[in-house]
Backbone as CSV, one residue per row, in Angstrom:
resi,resn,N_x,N_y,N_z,CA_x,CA_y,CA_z,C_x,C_y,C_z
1,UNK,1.040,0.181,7.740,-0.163,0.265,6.936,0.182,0.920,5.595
2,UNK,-0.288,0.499,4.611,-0.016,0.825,3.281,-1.370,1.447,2.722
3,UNK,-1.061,2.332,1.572,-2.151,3.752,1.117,-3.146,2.450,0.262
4,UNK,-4.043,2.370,-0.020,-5.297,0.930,-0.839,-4.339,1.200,-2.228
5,UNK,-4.502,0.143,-2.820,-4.231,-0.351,-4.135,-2.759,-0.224,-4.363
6,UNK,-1.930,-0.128,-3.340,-0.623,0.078,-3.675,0.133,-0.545,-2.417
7,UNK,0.717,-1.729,-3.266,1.775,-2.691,-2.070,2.828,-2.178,-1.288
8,UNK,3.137,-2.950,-0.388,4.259,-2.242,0.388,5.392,-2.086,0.132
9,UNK,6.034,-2.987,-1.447,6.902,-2.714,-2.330,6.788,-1.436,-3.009
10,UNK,5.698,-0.550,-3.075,5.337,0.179,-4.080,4.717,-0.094,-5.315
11,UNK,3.883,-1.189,-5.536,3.685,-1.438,-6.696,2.189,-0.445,-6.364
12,UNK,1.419,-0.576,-7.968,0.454,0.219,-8.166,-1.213,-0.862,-8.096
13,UNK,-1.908,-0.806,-8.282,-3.194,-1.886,-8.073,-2.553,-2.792,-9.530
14,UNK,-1.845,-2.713,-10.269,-1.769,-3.432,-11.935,-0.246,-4.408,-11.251
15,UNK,0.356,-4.096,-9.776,1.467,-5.241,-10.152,2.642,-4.287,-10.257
16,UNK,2.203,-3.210,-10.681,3.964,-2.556,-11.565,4.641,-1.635,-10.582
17,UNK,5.330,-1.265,-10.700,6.682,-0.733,-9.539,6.958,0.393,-10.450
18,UNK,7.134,2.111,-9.750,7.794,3.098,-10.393,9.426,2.990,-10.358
19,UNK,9.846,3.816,-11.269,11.631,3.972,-11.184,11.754,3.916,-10.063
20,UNK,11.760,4.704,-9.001,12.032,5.061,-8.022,11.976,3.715,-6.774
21,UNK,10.594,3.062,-7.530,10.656,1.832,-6.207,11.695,0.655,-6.946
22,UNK,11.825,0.727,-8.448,12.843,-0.038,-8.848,14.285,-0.066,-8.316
23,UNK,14.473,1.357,-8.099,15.928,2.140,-8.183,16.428,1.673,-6.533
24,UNK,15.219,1.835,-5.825,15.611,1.408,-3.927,15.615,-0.066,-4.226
25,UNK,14.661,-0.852,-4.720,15.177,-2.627,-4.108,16.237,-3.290,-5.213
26,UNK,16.344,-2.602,-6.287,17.632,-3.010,-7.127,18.661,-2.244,-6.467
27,UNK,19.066,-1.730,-5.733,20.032,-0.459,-5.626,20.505,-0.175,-6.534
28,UNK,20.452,0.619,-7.357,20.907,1.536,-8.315,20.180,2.872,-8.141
29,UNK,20.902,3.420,-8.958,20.414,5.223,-9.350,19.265,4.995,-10.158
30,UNK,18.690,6.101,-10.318,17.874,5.988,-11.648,18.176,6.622,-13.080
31,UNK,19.359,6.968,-12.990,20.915,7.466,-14.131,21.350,6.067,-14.048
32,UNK,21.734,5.132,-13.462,21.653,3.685,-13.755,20.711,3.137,-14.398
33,UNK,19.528,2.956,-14.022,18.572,2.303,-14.494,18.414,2.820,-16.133
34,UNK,18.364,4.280,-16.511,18.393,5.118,-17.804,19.211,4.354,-18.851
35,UNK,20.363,4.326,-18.046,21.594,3.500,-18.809,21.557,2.206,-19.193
36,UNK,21.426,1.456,-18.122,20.755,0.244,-18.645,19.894,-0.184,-19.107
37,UNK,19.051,0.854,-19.151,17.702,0.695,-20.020,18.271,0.563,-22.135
38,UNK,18.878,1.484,-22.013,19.470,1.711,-22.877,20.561,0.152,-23.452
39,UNK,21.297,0.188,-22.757,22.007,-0.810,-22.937,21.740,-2.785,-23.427
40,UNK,21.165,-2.642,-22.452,20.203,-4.013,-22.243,18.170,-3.583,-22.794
41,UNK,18.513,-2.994,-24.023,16.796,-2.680,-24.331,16.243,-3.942,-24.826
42,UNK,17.457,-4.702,-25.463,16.724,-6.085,-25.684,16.199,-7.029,-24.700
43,UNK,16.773,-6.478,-23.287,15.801,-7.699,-22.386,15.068,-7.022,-21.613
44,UNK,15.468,-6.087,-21.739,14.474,-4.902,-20.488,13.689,-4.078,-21.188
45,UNK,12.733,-3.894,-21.137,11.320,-3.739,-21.822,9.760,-2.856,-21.072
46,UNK,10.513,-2.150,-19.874,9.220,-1.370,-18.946,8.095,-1.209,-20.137
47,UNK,7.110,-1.368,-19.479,5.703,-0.639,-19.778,5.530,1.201,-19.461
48,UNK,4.196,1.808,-20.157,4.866,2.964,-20.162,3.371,3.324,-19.538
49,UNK,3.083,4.581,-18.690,2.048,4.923,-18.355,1.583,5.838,-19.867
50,UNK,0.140,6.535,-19.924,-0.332,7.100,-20.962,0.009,8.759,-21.017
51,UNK,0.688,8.735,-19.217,1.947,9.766,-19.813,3.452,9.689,-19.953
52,UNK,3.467,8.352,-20.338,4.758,8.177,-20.895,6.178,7.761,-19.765
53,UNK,5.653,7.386,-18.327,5.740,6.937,-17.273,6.568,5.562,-17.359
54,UNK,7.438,5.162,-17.149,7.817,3.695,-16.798,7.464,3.183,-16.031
55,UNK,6.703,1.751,-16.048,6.521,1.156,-14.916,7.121,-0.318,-15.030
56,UNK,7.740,-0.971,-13.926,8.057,-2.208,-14.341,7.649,-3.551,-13.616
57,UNK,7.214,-4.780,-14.322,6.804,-5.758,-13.551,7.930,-6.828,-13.399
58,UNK,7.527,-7.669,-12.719,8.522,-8.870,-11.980,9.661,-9.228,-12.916
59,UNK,9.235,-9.204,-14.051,9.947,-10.005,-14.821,10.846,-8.931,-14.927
60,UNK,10.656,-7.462,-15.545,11.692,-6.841,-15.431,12.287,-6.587,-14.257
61,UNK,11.854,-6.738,-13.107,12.657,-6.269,-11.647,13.992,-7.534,-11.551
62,UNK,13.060,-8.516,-11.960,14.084,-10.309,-11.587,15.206,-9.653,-12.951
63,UNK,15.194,-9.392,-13.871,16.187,-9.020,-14.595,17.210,-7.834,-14.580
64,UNK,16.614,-6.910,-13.691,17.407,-5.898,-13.403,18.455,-6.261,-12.024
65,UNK,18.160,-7.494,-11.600,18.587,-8.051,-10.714,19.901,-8.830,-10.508
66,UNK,19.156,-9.272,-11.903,20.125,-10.267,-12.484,21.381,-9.729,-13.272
67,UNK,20.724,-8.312,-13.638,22.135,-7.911,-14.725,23.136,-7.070,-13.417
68,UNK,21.978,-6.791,-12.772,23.491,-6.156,-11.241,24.015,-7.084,-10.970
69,UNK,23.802,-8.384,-10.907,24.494,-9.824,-10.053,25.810,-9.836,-10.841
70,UNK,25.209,-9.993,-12.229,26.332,-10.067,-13.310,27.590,-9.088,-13.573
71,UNK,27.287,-8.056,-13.279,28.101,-6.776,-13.203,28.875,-6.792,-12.250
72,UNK,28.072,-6.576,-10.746,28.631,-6.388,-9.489,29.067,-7.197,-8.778
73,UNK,28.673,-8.733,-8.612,29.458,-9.720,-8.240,30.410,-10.643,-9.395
74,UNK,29.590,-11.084,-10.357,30.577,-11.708,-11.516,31.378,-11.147,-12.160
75,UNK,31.467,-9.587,-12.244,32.279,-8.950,-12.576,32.673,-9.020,-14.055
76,UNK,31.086,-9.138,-14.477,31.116,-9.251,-16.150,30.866,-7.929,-16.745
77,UNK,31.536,-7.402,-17.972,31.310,-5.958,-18.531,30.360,-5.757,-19.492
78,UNK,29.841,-4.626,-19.602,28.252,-4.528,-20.121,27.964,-5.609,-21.560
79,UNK,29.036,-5.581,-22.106,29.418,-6.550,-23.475,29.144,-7.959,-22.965
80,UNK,29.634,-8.242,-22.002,29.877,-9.398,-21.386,28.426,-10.064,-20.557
81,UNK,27.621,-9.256,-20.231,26.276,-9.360,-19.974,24.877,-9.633,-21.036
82,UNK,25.270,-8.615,-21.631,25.004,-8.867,-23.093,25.368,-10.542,-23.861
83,UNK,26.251,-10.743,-24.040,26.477,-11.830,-24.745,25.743,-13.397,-23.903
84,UNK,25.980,-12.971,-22.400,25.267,-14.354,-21.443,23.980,-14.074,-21.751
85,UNK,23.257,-12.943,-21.508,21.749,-12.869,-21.788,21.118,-13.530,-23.223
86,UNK,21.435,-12.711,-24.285,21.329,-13.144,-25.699,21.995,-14.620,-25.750
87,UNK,22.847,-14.949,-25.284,23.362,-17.249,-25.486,22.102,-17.736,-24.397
88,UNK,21.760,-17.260,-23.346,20.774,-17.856,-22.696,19.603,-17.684,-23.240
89,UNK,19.257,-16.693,-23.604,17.540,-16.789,-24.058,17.667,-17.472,-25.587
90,UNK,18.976,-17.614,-26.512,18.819,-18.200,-27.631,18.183,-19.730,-27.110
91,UNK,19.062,-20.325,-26.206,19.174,-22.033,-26.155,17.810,-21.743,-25.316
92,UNK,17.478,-21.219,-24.261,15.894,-21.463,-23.842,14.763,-21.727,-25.195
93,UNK,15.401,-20.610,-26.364,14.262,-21.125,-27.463,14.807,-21.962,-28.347
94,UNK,15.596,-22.889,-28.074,15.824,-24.201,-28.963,14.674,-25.460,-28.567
């Protein structure tokens, strides 16, 4: 049984997921997530609560997903993630 307005993922009644529920189904830290926030700010983009709170929706979870795939199985380096992200979203907007 789950607490009302909040999924069994952890999301909140709006959809969005805290660090913390990010940090367990991405496995990473949340000194990971910081970092890559940083790193990848051009595709990763959390929303912020009105105290300044991160929260993140699908689109950022499917991307935080995607840049571990890239890292941890393809064994591409943060440069190297970078450059597939930015050539893919260029040609999506051709």
């Amino acid at each position: 049984m789950h607490k009302q307005g909040c999924a069994m993922d952890g999301r909140n009644g709006n959809g969005f997921l805290k660090v913390r529920d990010v940090c367990e189904l991405v496995g990473i830290s949340p000194h990971t997530l910081r970092y890559w926030e940083k790193e990848f700010s051009e595709h990763l983009q959390p929303a912020r609560t009105t105290g300044g709170h991160r929260m993140y929706d699908d689109h950022n979870l499917r991307k935080l997903l995607e840049i571990k795939h890239l890292l941890k199985d393809k064994y591409l380096t943060i440069r190297g993630v970078k450059v597939f992200l930015s050539e893919r979203e260029s040609s999506v907007r051709r």
